[in-house]
C-alpha positions as CSV (number, residue, x, y, z in Angstrom):
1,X,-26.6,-6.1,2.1
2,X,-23.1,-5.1,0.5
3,X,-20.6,-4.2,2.5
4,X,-17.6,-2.3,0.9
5,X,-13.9,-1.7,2.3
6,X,-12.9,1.7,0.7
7,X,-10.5,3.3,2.8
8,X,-7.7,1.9,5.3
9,X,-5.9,4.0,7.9
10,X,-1.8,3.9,8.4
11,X,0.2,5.0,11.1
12,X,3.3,7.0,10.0
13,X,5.6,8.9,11.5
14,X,6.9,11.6,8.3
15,X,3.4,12.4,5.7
16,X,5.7,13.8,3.7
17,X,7.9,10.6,3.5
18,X,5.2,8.5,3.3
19,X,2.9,10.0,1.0
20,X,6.6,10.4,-1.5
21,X,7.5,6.7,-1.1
22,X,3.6,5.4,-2.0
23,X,3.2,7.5,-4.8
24,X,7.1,7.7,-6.2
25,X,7.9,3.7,-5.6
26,X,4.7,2.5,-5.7
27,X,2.9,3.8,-8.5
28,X,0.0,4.6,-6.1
29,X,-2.6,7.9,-7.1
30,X,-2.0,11.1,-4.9
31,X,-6.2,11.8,-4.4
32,X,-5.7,14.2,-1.2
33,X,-3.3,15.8,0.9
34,X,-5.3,18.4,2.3
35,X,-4.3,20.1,5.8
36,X,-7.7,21.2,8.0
37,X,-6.4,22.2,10.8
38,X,-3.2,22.6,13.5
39,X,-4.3,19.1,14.5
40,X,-5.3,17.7,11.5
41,X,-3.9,16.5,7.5
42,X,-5.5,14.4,5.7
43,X,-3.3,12.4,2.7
44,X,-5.2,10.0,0.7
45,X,-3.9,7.6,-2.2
46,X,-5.6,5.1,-4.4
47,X,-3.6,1.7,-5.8
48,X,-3.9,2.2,-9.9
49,X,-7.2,0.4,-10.2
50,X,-8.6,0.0,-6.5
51,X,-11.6,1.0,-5.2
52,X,-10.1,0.6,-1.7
53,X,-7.7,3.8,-0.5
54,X,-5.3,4.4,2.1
55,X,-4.9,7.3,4.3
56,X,-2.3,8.8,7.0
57,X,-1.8,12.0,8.7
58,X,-1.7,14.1,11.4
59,X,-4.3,13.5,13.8
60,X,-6.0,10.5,12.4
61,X,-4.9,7.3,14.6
62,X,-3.3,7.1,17.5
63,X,-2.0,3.4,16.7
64,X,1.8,3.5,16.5
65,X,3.9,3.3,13.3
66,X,4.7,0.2,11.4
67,X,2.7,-1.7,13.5
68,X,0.1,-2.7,10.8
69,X,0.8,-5.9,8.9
70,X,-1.1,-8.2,6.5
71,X,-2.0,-5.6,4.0
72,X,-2.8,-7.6,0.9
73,X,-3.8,-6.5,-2.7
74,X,-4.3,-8.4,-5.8
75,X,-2.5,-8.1,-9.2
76,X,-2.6,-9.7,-12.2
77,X,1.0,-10.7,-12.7
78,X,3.6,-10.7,-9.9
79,X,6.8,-10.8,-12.1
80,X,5.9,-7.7,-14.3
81,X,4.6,-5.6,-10.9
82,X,8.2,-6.4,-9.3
83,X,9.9,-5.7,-12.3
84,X,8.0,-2.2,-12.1
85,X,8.6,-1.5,-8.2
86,X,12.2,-2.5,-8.9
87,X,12.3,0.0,-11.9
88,X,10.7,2.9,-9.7
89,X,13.5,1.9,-6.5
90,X,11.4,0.3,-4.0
91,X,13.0,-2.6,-2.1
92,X,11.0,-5.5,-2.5
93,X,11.1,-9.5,-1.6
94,X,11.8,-11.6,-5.1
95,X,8.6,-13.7,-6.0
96,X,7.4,-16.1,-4.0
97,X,5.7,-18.9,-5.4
98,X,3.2,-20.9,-2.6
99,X,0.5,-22.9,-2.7
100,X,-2.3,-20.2,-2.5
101,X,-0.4,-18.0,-5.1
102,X,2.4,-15.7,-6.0
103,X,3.6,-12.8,-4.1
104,X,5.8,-10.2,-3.9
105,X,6.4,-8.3,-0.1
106,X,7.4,-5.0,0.7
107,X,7.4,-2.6,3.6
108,X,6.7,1.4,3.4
109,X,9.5,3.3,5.3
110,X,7.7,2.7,8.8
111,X,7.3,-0.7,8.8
112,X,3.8,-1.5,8.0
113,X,3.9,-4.9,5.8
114,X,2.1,-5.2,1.9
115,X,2.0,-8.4,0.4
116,X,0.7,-7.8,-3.4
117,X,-1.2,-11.7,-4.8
118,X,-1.5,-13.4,-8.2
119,X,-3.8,-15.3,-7.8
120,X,-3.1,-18.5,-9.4
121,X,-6.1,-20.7,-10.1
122,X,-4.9,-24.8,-11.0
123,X,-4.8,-24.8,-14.7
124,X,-3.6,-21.1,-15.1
């Protein structure tokens, strides 16, 4: 059985906002932004090499802004991705070193809460 995580929804509150600060600070890949209705717009975007999307619109969750947290991904080196998101004009924590890895934090405009991991195996 495989089981594969390839799209999360986020509650905002502006698309246009949003879908501007992911792709502009973030680097991420515009894929969609298709309206289908009054009630309905679908944005999609895709973290450079991710096989696991986001997605917000209009009509699409009726959880409330900002409120999702623990959003993780994985790069390969946390100094040179913070360089970059600092270089692009996001606001983003300084490097944290811990136990289970390095990370680098950042929230989009609403609120909802990214950590991005090196993974740092002993020895590395």
């Amino acid at each position: 059985m495989e089981i594969r995580i390839e799209l999360v929804i986020l509650p905002v509150t502006d698309i246009d906002r949003a879908r501007d600060f992911y792709v502009d600070k973030i680097g991420f890949n515009l894929d969609h932004d298709h309206t289908v209705s009054d009630e309905i717009r679908f944005v999609q975007l895709t973290p450079p090499g991710s096989a696991c999307s986001i997605a917000f619109g209009k009509g699409l969750t009726d959880a409330a802004p900002g409120t999702v947290k623990g959003l993780q991904a994985v790069v390969d080196d946390a100094d040179k991705v913070r360089a970059e998101l600092v270089e692009r004009g996001a606001e983003v924590s300084e490097v944290q070193d811990l136990a289970w890895g390095r990370f680098v934090f950042f929230d989009d405009p609403d609120g909802n809460h990214w950590a991005l991991q090196q993974i740092v195996r002993p020895g590395q």
